[in-house]
PyMOL Python script that loads the backbone (N, CA, C, O; Angstrom):
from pymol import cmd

cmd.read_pdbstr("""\
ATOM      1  N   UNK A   1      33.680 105.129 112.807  1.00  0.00           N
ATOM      2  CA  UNK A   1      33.690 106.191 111.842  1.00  0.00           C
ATOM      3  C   UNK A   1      33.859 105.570 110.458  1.00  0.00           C
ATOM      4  O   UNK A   1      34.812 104.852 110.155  1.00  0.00           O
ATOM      5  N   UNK A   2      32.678 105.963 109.495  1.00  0.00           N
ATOM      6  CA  UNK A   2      33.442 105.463 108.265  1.00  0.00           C
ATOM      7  C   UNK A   2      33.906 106.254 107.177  1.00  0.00           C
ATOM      8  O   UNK A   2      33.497 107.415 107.135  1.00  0.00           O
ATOM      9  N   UNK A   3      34.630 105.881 106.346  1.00  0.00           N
ATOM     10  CA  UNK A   3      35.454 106.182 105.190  1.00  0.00           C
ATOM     11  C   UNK A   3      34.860 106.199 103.755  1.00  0.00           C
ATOM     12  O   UNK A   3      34.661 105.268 102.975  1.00  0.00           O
ATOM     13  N   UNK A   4      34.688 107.222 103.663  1.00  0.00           N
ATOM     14  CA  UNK A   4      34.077 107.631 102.037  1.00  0.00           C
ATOM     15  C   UNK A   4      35.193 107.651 100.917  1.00  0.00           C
ATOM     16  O   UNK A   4      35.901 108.634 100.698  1.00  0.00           O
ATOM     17  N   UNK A   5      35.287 106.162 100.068  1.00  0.00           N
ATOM     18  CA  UNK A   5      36.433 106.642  99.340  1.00  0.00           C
ATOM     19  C   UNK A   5      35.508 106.834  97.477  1.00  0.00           C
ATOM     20  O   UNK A   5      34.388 106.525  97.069  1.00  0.00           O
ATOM     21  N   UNK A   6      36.357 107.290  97.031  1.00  0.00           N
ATOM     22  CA  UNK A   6      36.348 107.252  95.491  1.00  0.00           C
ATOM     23  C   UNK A   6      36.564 106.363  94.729  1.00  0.00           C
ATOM     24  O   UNK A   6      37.733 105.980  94.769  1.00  0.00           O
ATOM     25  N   UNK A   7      35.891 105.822  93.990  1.00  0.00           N
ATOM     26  CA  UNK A   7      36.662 104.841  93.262  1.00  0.00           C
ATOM     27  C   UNK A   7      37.761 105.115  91.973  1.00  0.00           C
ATOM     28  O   UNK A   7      37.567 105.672  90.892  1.00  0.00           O
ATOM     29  N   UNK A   8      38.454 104.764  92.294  1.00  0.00           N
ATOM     30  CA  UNK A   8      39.739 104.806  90.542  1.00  0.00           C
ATOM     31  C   UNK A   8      38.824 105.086  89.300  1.00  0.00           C
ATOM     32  O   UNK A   8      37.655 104.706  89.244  1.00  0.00           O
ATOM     33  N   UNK A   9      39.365 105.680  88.462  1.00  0.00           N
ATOM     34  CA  UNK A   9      38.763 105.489  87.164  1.00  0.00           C
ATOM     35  C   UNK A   9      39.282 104.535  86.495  1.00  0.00           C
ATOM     36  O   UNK A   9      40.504 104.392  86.550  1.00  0.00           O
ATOM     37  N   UNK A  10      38.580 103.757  85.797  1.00  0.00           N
ATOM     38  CA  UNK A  10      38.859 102.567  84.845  1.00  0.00           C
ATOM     39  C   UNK A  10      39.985 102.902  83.864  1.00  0.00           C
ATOM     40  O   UNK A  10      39.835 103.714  82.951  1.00  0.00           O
ATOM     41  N   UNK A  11      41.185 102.197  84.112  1.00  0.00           N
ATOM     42  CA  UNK A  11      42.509 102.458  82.672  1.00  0.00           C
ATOM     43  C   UNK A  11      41.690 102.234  81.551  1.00  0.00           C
ATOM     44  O   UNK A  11      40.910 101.338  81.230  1.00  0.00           O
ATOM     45  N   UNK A  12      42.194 103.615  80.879  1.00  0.00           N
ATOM     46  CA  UNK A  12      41.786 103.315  79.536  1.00  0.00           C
ATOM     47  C   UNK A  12      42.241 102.225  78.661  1.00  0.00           C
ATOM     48  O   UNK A  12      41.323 101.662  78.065  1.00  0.00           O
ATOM     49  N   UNK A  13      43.331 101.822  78.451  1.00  0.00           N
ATOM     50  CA  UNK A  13      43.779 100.338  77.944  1.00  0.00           C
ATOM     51  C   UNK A  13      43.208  99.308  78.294  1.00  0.00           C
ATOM     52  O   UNK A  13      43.309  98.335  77.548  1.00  0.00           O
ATOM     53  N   UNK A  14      42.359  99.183  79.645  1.00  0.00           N
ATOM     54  CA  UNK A  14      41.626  98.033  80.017  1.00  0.00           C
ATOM     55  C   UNK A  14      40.439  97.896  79.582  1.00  0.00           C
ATOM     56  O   UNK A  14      40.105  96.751  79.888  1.00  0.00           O
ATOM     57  N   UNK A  15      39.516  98.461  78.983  1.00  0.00           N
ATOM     58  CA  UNK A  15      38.011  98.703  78.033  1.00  0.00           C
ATOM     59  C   UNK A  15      38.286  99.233  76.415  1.00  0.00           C
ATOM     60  O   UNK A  15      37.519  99.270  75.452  1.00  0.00           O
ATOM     61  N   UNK A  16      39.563  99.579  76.543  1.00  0.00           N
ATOM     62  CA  UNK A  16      39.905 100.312  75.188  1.00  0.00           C
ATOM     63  C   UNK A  16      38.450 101.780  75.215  1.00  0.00           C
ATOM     64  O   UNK A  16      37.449 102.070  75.870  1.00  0.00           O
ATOM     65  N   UNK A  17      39.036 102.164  74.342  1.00  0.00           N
ATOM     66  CA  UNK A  17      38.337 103.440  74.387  1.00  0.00           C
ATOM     67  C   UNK A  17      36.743 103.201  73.834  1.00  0.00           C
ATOM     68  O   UNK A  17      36.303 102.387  73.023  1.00  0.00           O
ATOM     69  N   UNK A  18      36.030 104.336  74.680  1.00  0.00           N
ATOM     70  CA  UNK A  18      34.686 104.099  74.451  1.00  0.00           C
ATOM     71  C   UNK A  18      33.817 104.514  73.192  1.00  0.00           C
ATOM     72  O   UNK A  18      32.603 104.323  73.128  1.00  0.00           O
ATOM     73  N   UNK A  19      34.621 105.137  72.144  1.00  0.00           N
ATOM     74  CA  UNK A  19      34.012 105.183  70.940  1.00  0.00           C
ATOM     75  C   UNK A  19      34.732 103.804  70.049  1.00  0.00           C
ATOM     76  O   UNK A  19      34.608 103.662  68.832  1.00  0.00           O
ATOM     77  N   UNK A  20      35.238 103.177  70.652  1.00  0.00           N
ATOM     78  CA  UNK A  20      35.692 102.354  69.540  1.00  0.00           C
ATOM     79  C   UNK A  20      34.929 101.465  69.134  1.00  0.00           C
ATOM     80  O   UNK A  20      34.315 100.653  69.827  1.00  0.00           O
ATOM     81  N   UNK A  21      34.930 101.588  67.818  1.00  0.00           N
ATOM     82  CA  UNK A  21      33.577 100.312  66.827  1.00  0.00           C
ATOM     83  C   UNK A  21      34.366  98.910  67.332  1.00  0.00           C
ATOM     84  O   UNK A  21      35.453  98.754  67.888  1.00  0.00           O
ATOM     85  N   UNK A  22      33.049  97.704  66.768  1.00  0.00           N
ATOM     86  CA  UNK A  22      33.438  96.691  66.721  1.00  0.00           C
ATOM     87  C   UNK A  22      34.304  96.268  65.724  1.00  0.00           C
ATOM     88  O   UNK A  22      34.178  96.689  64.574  1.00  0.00           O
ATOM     89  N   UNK A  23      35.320  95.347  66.094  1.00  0.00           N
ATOM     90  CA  UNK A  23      36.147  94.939  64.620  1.00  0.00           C
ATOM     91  C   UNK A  23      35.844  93.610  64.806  1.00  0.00           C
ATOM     92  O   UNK A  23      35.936  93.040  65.893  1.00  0.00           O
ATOM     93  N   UNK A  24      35.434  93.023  63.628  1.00  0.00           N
ATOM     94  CA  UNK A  24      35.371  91.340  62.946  1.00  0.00           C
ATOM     95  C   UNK A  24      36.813  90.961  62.584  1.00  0.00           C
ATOM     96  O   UNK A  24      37.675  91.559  61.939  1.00  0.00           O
ATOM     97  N   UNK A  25      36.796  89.795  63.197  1.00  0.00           N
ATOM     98  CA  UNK A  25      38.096  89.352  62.047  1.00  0.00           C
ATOM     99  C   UNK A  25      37.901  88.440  61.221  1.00  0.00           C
ATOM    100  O   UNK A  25      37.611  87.293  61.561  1.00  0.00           O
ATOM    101  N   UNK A  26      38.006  88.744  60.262  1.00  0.00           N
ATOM    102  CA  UNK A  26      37.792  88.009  58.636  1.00  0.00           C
ATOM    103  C   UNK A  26      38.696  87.114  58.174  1.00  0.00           C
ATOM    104  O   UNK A  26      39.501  87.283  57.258  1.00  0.00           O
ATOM    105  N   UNK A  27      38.481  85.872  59.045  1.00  0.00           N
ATOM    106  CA  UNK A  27      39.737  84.724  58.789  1.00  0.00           C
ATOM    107  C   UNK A  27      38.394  83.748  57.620  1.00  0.00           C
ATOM    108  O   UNK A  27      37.166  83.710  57.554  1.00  0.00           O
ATOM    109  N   UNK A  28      39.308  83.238  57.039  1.00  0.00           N
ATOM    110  CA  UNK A  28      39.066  82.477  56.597  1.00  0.00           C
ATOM    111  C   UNK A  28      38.403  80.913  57.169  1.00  0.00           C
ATOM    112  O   UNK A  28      38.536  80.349  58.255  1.00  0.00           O
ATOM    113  N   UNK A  29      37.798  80.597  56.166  1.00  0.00           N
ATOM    114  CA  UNK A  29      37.250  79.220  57.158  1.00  0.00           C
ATOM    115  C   UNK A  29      37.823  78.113  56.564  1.00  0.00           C
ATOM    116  O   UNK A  29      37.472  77.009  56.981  1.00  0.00           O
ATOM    117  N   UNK A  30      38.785  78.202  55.510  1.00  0.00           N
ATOM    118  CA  UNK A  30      39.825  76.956  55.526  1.00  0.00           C
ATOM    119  C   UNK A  30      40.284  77.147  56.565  1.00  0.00           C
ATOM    120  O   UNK A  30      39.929  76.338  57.422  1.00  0.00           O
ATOM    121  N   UNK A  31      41.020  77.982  56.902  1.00  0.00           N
ATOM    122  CA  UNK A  31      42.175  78.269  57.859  1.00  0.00           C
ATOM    123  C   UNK A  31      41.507  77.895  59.365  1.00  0.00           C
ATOM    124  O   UNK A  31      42.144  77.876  60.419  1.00  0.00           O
ATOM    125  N   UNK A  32      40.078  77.606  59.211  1.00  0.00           N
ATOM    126  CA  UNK A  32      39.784  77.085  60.731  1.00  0.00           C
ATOM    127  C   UNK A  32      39.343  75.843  60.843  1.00  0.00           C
ATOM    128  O   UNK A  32      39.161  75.257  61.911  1.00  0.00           O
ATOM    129  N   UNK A  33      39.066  75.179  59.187  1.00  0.00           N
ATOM    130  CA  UNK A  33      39.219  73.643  59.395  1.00  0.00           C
ATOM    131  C   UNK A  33      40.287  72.661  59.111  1.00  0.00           C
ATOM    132  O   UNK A  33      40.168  71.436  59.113  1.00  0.00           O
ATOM    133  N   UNK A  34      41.341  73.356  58.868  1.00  0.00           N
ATOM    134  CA  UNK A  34      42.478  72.571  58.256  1.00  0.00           C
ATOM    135  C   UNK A  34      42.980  72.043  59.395  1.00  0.00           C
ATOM    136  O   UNK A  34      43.758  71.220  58.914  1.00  0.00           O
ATOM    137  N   UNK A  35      43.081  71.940  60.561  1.00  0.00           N
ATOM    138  CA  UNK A  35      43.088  70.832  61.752  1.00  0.00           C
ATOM    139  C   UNK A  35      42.246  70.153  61.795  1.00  0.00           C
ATOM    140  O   UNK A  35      42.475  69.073  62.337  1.00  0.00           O
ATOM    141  N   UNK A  36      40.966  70.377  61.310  1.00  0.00           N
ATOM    142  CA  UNK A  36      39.628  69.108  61.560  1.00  0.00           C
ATOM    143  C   UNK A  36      40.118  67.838  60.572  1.00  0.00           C
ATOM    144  O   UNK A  36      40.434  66.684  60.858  1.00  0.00           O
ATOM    145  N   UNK A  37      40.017  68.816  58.798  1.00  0.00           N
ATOM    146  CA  UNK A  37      40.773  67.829  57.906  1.00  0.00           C
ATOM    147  C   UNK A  37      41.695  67.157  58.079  1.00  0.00           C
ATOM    148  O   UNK A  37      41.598  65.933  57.995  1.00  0.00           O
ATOM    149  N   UNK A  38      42.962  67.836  58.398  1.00  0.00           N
ATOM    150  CA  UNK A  38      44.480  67.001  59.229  1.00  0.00           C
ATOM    151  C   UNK A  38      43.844  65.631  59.791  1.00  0.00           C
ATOM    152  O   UNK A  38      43.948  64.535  59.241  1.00  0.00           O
ATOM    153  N   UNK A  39      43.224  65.880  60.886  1.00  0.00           N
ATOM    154  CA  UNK A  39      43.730  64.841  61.847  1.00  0.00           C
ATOM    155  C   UNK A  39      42.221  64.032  61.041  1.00  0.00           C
ATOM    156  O   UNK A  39      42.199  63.037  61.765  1.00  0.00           O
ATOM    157  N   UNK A  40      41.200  63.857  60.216  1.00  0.00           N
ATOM    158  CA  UNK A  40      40.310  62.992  59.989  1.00  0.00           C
ATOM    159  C   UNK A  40      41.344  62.267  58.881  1.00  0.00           C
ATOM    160  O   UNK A  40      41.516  61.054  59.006  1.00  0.00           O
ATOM    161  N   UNK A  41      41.939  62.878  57.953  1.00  0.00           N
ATOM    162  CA  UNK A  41      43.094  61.857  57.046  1.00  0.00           C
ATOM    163  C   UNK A  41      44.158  61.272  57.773  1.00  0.00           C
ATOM    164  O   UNK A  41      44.839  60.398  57.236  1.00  0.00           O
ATOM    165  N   UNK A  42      44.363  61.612  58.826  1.00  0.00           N
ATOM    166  CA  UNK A  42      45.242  60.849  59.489  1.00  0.00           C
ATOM    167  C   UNK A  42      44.542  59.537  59.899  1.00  0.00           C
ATOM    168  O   UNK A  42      44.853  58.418  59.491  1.00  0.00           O
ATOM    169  N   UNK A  43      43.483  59.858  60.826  1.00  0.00           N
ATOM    170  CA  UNK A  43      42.675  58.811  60.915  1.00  0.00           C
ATOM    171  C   UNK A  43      42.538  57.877  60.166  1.00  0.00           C
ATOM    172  O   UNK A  43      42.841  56.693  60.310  1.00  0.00           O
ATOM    173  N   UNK A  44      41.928  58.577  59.087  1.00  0.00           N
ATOM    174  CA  UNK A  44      41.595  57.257  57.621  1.00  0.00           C
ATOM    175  C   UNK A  44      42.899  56.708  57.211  1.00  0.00           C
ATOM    176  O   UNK A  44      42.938  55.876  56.304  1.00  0.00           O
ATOM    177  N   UNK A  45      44.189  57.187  57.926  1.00  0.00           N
ATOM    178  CA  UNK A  45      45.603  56.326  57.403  1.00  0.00           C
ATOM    179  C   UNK A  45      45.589  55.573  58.474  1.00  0.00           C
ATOM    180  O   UNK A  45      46.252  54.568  58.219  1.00  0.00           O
ATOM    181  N   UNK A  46      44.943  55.520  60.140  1.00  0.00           N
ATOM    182  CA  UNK A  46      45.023  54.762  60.878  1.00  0.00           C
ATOM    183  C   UNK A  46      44.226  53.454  60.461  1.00  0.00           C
ATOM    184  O   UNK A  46      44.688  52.314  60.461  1.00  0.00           O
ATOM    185  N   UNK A  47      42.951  53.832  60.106  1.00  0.00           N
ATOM    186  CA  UNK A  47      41.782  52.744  59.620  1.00  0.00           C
ATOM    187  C   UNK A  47      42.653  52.186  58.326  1.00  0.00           C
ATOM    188  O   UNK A  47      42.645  50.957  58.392  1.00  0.00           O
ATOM    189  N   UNK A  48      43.288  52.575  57.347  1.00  0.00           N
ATOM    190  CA  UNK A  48      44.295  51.896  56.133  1.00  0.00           C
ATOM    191  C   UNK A  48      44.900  50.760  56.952  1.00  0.00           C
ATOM    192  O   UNK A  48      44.574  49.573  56.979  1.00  0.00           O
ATOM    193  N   UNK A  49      45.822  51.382  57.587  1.00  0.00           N
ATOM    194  CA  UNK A  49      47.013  50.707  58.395  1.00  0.00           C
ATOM    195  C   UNK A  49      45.895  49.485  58.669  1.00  0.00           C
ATOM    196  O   UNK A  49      45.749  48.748  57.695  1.00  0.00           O
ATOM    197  N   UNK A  50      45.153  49.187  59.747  1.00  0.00           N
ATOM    198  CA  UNK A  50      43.951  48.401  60.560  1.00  0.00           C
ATOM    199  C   UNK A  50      43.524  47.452  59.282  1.00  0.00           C
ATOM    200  O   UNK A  50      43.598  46.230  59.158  1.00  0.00           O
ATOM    201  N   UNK A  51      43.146  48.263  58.562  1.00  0.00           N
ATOM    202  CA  UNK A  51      42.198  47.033  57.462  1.00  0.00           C
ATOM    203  C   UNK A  51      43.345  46.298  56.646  1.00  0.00           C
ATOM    204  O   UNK A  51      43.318  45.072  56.530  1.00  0.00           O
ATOM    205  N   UNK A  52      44.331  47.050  56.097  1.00  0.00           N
ATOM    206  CA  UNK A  52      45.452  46.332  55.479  1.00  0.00           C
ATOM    207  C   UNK A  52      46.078  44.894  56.234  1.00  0.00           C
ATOM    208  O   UNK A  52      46.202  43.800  55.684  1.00  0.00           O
ATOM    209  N   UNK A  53      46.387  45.202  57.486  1.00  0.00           N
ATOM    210  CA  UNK A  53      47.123  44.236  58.421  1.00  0.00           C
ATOM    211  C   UNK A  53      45.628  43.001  58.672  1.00  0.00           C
ATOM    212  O   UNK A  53      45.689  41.772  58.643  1.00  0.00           O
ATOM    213  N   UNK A  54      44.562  43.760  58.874  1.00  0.00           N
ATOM    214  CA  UNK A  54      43.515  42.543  59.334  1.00  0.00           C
ATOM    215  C   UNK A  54      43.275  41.812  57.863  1.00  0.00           C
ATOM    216  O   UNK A  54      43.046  40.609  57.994  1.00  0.00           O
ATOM    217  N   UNK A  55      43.278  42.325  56.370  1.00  0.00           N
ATOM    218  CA  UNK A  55      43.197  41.946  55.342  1.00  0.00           C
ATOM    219  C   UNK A  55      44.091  40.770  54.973  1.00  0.00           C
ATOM    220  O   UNK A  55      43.766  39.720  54.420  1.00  0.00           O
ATOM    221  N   UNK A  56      45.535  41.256  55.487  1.00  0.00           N
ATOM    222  CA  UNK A  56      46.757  40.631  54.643  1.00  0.00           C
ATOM    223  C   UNK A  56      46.956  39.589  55.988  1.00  0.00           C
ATOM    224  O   UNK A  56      46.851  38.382  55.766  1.00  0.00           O
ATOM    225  N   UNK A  57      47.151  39.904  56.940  1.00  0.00           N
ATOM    226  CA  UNK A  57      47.319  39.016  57.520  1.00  0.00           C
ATOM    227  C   UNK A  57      47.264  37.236  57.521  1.00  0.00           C
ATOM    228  O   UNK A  57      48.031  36.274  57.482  1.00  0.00           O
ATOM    229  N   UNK A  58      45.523  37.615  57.608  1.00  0.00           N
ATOM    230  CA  UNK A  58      44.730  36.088  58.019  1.00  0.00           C
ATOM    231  C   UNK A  58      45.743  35.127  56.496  1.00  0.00           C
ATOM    232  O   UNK A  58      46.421  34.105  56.602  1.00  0.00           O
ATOM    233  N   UNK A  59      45.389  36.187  54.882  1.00  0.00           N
ATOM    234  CA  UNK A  59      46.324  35.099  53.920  1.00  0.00           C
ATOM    235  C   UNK A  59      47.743  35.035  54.162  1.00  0.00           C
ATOM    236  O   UNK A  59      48.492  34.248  53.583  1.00  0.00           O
ATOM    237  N   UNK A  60      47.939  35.502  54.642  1.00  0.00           N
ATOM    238  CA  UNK A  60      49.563  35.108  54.452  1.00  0.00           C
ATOM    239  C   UNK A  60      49.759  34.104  55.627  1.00  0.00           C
ATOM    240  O   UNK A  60      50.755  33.383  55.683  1.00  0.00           O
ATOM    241  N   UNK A  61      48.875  34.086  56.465  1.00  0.00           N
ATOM    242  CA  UNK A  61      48.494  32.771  57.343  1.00  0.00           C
ATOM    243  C   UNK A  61      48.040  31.483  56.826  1.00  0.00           C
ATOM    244  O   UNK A  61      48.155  30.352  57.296  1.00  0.00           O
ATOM    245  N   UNK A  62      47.497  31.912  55.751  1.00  0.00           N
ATOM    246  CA  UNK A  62      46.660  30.413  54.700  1.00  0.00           C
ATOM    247  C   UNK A  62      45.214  30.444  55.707  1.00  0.00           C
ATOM    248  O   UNK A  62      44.485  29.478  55.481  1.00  0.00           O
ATOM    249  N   UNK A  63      44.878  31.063  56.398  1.00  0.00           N
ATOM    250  CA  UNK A  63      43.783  31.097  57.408  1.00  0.00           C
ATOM    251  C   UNK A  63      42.471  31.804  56.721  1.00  0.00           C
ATOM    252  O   UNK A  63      41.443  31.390  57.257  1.00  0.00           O
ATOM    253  N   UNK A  64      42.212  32.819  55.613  1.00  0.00           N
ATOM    254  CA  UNK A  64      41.885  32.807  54.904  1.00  0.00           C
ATOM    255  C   UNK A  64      42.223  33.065  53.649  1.00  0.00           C
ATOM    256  O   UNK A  64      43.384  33.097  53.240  1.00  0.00           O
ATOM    257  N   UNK A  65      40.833  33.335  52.725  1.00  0.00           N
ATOM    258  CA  UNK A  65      41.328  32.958  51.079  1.00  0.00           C
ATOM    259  C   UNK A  65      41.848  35.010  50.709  1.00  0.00           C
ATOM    260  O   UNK A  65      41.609  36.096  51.238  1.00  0.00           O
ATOM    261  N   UNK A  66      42.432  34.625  49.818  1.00  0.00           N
ATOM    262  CA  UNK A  66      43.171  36.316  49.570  1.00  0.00           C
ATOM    263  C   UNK A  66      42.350  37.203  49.007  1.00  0.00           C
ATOM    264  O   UNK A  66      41.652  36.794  48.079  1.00  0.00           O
ATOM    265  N   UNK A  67      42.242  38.534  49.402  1.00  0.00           N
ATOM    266  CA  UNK A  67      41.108  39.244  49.159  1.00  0.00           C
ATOM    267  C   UNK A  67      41.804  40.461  48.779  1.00  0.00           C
ATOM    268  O   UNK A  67      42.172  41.350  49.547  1.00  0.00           O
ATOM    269  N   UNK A  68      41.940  40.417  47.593  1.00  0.00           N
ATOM    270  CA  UNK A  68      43.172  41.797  47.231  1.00  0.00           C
ATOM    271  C   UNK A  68      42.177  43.466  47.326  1.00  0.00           C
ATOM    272  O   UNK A  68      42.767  44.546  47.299  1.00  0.00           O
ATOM    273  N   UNK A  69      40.738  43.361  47.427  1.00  0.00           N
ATOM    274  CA  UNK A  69      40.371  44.512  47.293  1.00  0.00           C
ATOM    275  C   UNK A  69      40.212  45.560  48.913  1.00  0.00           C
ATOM    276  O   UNK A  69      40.469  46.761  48.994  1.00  0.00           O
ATOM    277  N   UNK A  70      39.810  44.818  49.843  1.00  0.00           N
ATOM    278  CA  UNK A  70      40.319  45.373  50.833  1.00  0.00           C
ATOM    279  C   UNK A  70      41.600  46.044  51.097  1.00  0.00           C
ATOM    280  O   UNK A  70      41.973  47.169  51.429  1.00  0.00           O
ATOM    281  N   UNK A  71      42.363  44.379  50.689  1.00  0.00           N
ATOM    282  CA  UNK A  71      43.840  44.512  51.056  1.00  0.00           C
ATOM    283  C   UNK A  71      44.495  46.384  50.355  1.00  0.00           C
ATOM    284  O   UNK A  71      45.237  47.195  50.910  1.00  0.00           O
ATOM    285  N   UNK A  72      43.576  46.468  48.546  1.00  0.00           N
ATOM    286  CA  UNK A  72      44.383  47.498  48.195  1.00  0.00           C
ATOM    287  C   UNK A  72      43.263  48.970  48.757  1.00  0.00           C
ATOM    288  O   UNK A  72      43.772  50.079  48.601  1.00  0.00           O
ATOM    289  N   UNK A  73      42.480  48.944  49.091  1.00  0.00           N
ATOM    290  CA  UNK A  73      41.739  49.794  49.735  1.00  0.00           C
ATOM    291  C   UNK A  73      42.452  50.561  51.029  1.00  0.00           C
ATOM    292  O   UNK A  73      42.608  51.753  51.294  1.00  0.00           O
ATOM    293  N   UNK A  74      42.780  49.436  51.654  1.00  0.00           N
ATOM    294  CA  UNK A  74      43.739  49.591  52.848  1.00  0.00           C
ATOM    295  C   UNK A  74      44.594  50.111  52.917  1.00  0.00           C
ATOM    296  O   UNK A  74      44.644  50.928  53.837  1.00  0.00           O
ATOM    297  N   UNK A  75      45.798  49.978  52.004  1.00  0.00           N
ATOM    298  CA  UNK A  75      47.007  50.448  51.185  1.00  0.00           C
ATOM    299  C   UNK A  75      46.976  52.170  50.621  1.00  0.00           C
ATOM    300  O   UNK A  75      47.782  53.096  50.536  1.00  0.00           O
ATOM    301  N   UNK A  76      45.180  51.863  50.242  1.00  0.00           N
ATOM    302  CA  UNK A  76      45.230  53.638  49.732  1.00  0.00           C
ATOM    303  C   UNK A  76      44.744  54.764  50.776  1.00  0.00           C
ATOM    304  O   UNK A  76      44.639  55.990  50.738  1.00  0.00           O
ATOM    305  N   UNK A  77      44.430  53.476  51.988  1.00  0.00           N
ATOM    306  CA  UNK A  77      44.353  54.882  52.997  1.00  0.00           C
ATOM    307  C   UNK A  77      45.409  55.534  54.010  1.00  0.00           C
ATOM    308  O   UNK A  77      45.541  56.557  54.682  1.00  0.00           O
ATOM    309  N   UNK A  78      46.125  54.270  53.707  1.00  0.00           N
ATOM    310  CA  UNK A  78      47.369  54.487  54.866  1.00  0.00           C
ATOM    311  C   UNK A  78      48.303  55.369  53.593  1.00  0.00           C
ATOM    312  O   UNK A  78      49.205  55.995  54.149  1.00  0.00           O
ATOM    313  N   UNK A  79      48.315  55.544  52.286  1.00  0.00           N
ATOM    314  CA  UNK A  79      49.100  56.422  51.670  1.00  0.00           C
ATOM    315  C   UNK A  79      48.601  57.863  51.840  1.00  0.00           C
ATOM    316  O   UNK A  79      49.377  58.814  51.939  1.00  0.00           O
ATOM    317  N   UNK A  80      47.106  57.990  51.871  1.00  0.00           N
ATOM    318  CA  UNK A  80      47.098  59.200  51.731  1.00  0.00           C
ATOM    319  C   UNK A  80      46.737  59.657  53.251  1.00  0.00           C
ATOM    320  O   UNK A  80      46.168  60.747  53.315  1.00  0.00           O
ATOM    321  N   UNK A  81      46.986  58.978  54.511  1.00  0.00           N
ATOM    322  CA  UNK A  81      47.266  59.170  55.443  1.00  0.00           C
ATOM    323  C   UNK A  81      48.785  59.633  55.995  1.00  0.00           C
ATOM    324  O   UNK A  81      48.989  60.412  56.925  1.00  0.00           O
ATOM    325  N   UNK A  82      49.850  58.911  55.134  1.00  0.00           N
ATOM    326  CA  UNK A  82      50.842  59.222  54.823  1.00  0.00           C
ATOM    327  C   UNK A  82      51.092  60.555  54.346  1.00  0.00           C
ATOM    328  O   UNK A  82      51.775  61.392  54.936  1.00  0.00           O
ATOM    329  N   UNK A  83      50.450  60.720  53.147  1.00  0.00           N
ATOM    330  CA  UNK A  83      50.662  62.109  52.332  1.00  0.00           C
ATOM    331  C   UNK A  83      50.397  63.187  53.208  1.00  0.00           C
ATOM    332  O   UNK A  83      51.347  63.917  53.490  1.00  0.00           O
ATOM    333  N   UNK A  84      49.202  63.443  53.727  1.00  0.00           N
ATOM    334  CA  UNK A  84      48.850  64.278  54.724  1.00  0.00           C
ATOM    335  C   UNK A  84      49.792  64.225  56.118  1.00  0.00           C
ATOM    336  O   UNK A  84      49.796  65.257  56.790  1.00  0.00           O
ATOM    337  N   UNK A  85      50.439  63.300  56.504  1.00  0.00           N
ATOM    338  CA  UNK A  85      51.597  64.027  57.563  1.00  0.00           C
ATOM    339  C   UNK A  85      52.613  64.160  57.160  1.00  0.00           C
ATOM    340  O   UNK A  85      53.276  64.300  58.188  1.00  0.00           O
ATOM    341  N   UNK A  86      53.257  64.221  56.372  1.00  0.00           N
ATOM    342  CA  UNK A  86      54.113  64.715  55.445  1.00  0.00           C
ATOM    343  C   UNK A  86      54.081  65.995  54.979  1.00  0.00           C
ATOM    344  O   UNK A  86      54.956  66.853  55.099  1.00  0.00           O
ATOM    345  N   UNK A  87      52.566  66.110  54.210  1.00  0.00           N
ATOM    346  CA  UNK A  87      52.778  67.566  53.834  1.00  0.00           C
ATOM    347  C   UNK A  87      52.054  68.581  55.096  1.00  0.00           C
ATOM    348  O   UNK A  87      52.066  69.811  55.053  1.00  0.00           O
ATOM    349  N   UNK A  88      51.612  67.991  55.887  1.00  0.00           N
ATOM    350  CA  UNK A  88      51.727  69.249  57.253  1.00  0.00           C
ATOM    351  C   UNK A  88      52.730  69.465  57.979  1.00  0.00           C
ATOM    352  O   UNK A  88      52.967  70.612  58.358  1.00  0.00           O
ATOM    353  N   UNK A  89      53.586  68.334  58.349  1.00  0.00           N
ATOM    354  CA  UNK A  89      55.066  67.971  59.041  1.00  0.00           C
ATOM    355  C   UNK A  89      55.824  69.287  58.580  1.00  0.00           C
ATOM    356  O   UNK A  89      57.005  69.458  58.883  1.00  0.00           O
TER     357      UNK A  89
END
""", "prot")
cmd.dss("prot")
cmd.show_as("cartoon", "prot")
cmd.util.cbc("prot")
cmd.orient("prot")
């Protein structure tokens, strides 16, 4: 024998109601790359850190001759790699 059932009607809270318009949300698109930016200046303070130490190193070894423009290139990425976790921290 089989069983004829009904089905439930759909909760209204679960579709929300059926005249309701679409809503956009109007965020901003800083506000959705300011993690992309974050972590690429962090990066470029990782690559600072990297070129500074491979720069300064070899002279302060006497292994090679001193090359201050890397060396301060290096210096300015690991600061403003710096700056940027600081001012998100």
């Amino acid at each position: 024998m089989f069983q004829n059932k009904k089905s439930r009607p759909v909760l209204a809270h679960r579709n929300g109601p059926k005249n309701a318009s679409i809503v956009h949300d109007r965020t901003l698109i800083v506000q959705e790359t300011e993690p992309l930016v974050h972590s690429i200046f962090v990066g470029l303070g990782a690559v600072g850190c990297g070129l500074t130490i491979g720069c300064a190193l070899p002279a302060l070894l006497r292994m090679a001759p001193w090359q201050p423009w890397p060396l301060l290139t290096g210096l300015a990425l690991v600061l403003l790699g710096v700056r940027e976790e600081v001012r998100r921290g």
